[in-house]
Every structure is written in structure tokens, then in C-alpha cells.
VOVORO-321004 format. One record per atom (N, C-alpha, C): x, y, z; residue number from 1; atom name; residue in three letters. Coordinates in nm, 4 decimals. Layout:
% residues N
+----------+----------+----------+------+------+------+
!        u !        v !        w ! resi ! name ! resn !
+----------+----------+----------+------+------+------+
!        X !        Y !        Z !  NUM !   CA !  Ala !
...
+----------+----------+----------+------+------+------+
END
This chain:
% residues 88
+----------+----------+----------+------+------+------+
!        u !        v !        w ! resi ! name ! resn !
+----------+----------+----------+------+------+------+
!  -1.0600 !   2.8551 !  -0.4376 !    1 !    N !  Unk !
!  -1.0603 !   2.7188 !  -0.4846 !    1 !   CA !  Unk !
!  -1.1305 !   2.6305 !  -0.3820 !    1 !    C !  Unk !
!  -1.1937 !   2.5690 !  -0.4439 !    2 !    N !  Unk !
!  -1.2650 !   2.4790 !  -0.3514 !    2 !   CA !  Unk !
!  -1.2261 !   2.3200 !  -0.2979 !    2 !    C !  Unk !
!  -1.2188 !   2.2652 !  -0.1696 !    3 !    N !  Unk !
!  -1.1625 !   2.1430 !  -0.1290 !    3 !   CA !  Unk !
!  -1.2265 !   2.0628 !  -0.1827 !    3 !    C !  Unk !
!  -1.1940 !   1.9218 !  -0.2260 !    4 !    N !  Unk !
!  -1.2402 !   1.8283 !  -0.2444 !    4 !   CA !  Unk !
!  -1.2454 !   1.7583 !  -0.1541 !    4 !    C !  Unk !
!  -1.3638 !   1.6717 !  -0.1298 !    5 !    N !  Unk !
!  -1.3696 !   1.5701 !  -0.0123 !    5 !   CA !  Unk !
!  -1.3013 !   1.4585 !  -0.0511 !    5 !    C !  Unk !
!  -1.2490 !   1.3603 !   0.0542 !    6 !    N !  Unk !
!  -1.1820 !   1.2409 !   0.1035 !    6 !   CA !  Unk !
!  -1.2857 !   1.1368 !   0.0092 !    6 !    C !  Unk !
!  -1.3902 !   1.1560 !   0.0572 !    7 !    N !  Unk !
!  -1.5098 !   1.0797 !   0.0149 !    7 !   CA !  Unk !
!  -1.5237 !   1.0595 !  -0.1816 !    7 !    C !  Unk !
!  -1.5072 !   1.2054 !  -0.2051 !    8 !    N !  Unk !
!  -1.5368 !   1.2340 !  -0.3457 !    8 !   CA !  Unk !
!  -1.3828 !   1.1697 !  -0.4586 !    8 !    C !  Unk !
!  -1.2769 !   1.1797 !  -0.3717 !    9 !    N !  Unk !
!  -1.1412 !   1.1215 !  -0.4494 !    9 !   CA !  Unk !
!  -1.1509 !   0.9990 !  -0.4395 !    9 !    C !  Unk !
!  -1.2148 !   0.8971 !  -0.3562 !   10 !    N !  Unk !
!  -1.2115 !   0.7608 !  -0.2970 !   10 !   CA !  Unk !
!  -1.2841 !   0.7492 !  -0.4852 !   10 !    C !  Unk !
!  -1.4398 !   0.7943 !  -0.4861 !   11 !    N !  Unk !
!  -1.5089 !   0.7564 !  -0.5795 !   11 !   CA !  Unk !
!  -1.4732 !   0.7730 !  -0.6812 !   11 !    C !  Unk !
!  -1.3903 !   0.8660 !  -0.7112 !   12 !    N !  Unk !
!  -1.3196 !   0.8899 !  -0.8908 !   12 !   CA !  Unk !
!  -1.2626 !   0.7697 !  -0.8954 !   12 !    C !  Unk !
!  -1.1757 !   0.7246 !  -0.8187 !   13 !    N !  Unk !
!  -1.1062 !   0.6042 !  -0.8315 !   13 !   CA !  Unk !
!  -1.1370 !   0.5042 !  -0.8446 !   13 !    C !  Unk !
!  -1.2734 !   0.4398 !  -0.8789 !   14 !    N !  Unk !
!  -1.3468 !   0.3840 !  -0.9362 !   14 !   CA !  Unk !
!  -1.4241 !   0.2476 !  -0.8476 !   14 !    C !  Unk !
!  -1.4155 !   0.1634 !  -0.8221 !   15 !    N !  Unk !
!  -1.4735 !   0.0243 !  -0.7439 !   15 !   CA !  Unk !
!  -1.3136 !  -0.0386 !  -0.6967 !   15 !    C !  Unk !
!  -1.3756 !  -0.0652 !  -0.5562 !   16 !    N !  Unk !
!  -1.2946 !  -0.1416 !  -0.5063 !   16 !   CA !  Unk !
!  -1.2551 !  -0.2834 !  -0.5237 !   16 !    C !  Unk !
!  -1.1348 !  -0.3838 !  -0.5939 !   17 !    N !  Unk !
!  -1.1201 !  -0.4529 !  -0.6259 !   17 !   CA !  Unk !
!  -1.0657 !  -0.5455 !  -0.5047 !   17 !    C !  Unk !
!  -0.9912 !  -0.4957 !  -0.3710 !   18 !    N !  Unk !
!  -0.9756 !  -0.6087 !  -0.2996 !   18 !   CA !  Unk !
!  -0.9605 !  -0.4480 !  -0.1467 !   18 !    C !  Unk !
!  -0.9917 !  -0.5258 !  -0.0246 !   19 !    N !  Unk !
!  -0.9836 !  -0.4127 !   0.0592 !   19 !   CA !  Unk !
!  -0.9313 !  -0.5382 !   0.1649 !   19 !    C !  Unk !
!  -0.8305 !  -0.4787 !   0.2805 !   20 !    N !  Unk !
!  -0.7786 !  -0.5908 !   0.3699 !   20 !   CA !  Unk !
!  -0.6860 !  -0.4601 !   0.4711 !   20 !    C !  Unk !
!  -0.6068 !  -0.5573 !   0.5489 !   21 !    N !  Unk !
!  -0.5224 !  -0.4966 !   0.6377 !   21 !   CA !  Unk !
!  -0.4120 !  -0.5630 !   0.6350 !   21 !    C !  Unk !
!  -0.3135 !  -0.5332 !   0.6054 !   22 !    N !  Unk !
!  -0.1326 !  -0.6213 !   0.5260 !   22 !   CA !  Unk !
!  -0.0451 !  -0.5041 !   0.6536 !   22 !    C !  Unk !
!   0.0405 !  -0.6251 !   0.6955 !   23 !    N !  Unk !
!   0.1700 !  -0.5483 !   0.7801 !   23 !   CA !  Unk !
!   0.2518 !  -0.4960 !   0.6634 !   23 !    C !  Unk !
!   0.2810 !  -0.3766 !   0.6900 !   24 !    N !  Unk !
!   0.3941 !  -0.3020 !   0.5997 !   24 !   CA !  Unk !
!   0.4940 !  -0.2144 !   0.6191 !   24 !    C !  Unk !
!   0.6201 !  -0.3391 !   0.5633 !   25 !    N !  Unk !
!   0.7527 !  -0.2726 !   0.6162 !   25 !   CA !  Unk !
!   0.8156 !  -0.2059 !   0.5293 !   25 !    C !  Unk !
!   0.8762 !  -0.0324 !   0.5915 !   26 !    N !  Unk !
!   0.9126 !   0.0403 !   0.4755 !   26 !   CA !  Unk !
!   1.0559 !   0.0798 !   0.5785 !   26 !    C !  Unk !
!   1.1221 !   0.1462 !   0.5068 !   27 !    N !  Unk !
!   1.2713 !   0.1780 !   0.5281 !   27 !   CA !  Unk !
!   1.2814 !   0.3511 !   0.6056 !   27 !    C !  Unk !
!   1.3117 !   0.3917 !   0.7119 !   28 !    N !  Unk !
!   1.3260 !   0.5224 !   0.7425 !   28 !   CA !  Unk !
!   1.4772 !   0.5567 !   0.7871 !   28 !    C !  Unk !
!   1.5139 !   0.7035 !   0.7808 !   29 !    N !  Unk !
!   1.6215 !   0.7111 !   0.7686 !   29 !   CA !  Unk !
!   1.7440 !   0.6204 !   0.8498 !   29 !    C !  Unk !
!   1.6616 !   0.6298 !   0.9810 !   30 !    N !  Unk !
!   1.7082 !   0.5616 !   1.0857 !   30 !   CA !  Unk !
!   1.7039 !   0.3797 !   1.0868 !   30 !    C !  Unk !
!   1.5853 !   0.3615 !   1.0659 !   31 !    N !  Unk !
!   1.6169 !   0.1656 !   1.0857 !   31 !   CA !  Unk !
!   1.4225 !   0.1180 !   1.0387 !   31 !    C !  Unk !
!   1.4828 !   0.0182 !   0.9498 !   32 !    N !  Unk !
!   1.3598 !  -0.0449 !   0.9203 !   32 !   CA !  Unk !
!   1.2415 !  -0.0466 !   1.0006 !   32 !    C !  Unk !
!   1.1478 !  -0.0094 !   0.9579 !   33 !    N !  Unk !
!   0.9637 !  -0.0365 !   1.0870 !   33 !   CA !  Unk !
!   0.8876 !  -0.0640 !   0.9523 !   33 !    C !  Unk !
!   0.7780 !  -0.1156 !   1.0346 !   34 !    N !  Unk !
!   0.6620 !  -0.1677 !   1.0217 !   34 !   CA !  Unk !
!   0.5253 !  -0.1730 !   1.0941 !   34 !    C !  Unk !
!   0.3959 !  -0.1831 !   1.0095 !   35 !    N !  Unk !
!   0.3276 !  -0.1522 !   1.1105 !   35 !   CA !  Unk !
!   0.1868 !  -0.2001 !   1.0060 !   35 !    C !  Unk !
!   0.0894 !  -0.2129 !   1.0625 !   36 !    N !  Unk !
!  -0.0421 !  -0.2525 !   0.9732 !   36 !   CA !  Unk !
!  -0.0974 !  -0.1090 !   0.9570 !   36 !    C !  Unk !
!  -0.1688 !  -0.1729 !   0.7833 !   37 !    N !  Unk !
!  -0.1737 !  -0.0376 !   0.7385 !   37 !   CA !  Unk !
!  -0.2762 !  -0.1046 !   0.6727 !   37 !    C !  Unk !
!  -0.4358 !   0.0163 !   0.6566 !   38 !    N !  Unk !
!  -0.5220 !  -0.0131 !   0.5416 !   38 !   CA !  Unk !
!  -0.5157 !  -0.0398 !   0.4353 !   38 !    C !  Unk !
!  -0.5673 !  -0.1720 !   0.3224 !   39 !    N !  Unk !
!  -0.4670 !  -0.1533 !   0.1956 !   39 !   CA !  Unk !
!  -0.5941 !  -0.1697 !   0.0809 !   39 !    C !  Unk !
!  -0.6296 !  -0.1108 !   0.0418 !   40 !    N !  Unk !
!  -0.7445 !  -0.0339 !  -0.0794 !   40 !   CA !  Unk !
!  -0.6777 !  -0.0894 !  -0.2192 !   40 !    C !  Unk !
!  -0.6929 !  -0.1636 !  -0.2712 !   41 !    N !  Unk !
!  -0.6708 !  -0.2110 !  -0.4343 !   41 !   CA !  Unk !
!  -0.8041 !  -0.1644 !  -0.5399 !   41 !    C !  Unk !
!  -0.7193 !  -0.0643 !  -0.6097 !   42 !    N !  Unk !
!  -0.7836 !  -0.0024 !  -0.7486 !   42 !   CA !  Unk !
!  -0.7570 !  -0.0740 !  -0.8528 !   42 !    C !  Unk !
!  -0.7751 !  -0.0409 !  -0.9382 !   43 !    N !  Unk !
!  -0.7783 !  -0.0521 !  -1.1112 !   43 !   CA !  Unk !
!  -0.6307 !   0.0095 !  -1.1115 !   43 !    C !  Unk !
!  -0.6422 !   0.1035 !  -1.0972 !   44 !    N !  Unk !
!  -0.5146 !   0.1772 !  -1.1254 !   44 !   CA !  Unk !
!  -0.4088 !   0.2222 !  -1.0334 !   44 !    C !  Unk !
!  -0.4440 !   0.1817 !  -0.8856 !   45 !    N !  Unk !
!  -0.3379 !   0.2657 !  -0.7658 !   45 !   CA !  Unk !
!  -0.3682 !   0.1210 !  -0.6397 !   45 !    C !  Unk !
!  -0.2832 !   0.1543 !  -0.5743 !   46 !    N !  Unk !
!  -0.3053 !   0.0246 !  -0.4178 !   46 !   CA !  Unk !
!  -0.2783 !   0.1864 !  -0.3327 !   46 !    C !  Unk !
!  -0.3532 !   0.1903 !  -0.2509 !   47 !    N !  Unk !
!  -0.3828 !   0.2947 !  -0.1277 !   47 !   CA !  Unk !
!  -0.3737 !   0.2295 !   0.0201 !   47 !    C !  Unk !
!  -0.2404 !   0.3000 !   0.0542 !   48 !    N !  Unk !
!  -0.2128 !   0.2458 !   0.1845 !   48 !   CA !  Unk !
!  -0.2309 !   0.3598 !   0.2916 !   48 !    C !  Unk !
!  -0.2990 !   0.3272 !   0.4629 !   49 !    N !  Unk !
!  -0.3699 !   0.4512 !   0.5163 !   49 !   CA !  Unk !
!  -0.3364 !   0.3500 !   0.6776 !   49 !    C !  Unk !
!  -0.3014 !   0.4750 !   0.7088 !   50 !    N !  Unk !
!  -0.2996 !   0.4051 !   0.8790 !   50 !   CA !  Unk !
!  -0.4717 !   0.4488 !   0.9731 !   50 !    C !  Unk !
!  -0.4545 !   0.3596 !   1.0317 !   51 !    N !  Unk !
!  -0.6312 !   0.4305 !   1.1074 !   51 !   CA !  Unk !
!  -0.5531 !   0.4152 !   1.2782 !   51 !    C !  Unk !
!  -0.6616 !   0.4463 !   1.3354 !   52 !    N !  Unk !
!  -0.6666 !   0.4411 !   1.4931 !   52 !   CA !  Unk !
!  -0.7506 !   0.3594 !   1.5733 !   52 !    C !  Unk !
!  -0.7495 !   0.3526 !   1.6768 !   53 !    N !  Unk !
!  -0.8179 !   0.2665 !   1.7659 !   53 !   CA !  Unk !
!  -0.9265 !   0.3563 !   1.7860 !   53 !    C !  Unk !
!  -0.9353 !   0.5472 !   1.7764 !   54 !    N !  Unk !
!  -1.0014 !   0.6113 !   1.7892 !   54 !   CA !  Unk !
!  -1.1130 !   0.6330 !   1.6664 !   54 !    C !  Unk !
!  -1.2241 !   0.7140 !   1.6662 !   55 !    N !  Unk !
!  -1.2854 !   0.7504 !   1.6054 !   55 !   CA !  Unk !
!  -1.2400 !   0.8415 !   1.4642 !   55 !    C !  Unk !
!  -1.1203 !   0.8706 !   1.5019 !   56 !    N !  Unk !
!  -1.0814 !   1.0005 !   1.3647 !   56 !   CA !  Unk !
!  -1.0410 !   0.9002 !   1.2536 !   56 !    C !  Unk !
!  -1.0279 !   1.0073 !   1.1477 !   57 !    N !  Unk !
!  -1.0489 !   0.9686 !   1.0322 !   57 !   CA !  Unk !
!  -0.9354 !   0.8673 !   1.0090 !   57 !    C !  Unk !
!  -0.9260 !   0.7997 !   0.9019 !   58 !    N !  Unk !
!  -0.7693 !   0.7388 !   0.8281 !   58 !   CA !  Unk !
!  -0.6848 !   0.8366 !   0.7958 !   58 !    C !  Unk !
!  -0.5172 !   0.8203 !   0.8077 !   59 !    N !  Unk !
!  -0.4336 !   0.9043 !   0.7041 !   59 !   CA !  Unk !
!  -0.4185 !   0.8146 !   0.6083 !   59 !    C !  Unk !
!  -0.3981 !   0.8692 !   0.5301 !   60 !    N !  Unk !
!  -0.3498 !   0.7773 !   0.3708 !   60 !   CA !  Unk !
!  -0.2156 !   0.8449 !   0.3654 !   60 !    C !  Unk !
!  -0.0922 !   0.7331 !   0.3513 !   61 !    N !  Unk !
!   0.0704 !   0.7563 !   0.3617 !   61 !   CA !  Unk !
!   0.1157 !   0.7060 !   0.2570 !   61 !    C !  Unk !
!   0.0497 !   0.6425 !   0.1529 !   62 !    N !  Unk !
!   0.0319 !   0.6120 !   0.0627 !   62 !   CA !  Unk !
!  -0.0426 !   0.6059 !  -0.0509 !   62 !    C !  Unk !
!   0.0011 !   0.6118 !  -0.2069 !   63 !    N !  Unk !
!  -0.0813 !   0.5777 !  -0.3342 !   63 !   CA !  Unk !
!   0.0163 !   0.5760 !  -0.4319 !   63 !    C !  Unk !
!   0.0170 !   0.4378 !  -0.4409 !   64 !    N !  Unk !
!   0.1107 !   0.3833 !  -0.5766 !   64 !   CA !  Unk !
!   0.0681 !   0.3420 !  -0.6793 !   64 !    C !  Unk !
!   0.0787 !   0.3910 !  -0.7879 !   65 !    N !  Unk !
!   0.0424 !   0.3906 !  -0.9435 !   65 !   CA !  Unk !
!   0.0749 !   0.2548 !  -0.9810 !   65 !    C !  Unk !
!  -0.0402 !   0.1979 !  -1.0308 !   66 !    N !  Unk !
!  -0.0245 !   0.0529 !  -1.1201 !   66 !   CA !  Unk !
!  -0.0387 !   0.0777 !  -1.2564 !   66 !    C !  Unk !
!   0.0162 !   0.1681 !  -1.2831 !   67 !    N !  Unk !
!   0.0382 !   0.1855 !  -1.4484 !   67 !   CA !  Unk !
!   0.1006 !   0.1032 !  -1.5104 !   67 !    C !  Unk !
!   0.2493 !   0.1205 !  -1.4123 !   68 !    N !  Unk !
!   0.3511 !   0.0423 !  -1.5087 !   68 !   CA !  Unk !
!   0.4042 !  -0.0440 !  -1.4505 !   68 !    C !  Unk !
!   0.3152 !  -0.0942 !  -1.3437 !   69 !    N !  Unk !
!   0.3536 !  -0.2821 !  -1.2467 !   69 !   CA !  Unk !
!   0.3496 !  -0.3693 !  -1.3127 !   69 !    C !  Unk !
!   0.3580 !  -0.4679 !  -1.2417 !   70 !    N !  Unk !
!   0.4358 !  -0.6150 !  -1.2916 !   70 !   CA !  Unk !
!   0.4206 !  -0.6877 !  -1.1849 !   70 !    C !  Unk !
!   0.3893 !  -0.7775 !  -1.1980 !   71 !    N !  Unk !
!   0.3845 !  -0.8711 !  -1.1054 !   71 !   CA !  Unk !
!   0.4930 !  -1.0160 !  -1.1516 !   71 !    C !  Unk !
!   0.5762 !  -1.0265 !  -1.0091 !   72 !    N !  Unk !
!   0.6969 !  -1.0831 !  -1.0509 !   72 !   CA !  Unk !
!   0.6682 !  -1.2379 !  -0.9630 !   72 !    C !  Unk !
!   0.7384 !  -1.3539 !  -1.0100 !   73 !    N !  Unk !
!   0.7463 !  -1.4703 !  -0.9371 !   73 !   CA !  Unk !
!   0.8271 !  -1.4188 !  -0.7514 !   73 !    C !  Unk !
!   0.7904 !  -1.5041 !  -0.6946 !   74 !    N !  Unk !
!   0.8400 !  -1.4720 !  -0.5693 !   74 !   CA !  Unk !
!   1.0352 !  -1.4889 !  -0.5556 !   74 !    C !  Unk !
!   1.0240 !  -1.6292 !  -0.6386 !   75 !    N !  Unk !
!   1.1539 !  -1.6867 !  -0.6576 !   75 !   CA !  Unk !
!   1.2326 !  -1.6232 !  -0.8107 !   75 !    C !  Unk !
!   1.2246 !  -1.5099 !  -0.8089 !   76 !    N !  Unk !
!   1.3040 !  -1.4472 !  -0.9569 !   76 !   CA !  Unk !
!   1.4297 !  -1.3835 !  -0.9253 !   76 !    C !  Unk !
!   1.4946 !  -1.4692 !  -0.8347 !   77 !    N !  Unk !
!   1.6316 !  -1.3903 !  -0.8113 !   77 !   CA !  Unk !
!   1.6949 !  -1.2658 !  -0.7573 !   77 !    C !  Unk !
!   1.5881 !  -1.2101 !  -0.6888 !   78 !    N !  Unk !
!   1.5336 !  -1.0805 !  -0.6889 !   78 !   CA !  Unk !
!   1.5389 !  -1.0628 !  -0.5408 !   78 !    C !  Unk !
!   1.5788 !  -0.9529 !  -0.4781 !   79 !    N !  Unk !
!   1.4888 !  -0.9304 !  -0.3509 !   79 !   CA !  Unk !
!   1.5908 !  -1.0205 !  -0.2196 !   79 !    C !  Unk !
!   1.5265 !  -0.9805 !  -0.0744 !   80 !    N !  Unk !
!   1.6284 !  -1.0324 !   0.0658 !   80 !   CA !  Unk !
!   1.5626 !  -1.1781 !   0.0210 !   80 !    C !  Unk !
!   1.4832 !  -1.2111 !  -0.0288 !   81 !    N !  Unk !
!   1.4284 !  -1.3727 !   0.0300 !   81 !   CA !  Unk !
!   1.4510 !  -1.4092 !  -0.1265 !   81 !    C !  Unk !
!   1.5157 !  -1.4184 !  -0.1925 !   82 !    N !  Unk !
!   1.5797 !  -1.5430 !  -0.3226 !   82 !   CA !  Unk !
!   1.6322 !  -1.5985 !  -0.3303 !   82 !    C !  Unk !
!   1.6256 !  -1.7474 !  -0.3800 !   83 !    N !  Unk !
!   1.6727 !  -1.8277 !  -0.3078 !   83 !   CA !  Unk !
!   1.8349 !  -1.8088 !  -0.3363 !   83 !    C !  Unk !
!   1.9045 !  -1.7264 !  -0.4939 !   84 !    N !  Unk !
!   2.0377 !  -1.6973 !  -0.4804 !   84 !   CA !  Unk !
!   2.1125 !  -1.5781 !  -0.3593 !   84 !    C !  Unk !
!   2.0167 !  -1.5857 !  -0.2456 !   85 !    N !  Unk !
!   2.0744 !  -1.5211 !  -0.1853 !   85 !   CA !  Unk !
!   2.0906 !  -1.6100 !  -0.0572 !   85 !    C !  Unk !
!   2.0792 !  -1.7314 !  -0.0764 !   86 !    N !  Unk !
!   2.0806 !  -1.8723 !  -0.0054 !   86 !   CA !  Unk !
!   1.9397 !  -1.8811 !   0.0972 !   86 !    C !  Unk !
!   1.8588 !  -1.8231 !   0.0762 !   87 !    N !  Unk !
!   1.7384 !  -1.8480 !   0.1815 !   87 !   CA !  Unk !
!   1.6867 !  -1.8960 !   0.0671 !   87 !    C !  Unk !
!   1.6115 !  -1.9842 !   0.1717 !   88 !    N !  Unk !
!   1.4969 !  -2.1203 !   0.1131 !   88 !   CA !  Unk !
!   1.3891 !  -2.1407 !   0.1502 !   88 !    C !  Unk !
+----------+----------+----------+------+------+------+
END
């Protein structure tokens, strides 16, 4: 079976709609971290990838399906920062 390149999966995935660098905090077993992470917006997936100060490549630690997203108000009751959770 033959590998596919990094290069060749980037391009199936069609044109890049927004490309940036977003701090991103995720949950590990032990205690919340964070850290800046490459963030690639598709049509269909957001691709998150840590890089280096060095020359080697990106990892990608992420690819989340926008199939069935939603985009929600900030203030929907929802979530650590709403305002029914008394932050304002």
C-alpha cells in the first residue's frame, strides 16, 4: 500500500477559507493546558497542528468535522463564561 503525502491530504481538502494561530485550551487527564496551535479552516473540517521554532514539519493533533456544527451566540447560557453562571 502506498503512503499518501501530508501535502496531497492538505489538497483533497479543498481551499483554504481562513488560516491563523488561536491559543488552545483542551482538558488532560491531569489539569487543564494550553498552548498555540496552527488553525487551518476548511469547508468541511478546522485543522489544528502544533509547529516548532525548528525546521521540522507540523504535527496535526487535530481535525474536527463541520458537518454537523453550529455556531452558537456567545451569551446562550451555555459554557464557564454565561452570563447565568454570574460572569459578565
Amino acid at each position: 500500500m502506498q503512503a499518501i503525502s501530508r501535502a496531497l491530504v492538505f489538497r483533497l481538502l479543498g481551499h483554504v477559507l481562513v488560516c491563523g494561530v488561536l491559543h488552545v485550551a483542551y482538558q488532560t487527564p491531569e489539569r487543564p493546558k494550553g498552548q498555540y496551535m496552527v488553525c487551518v479552516l476548511y469547508k468541511s473540517c478546522l485543522v489544528l497542528a502544533t509547529a516548532s521554532r525548528f525546521l521540522t514539519p507540523y504535527n496535526v493533533v487535530a481535525s474536527i468535522a463541520l458537518a454537523n456544527g453550529s455556531i452558537d451566540d456567545s451569551d446562550n447560557g451555555r459554557g464557564t463564561l454565561s452570563s447565568s453562571r454570574g460572569a459578565h
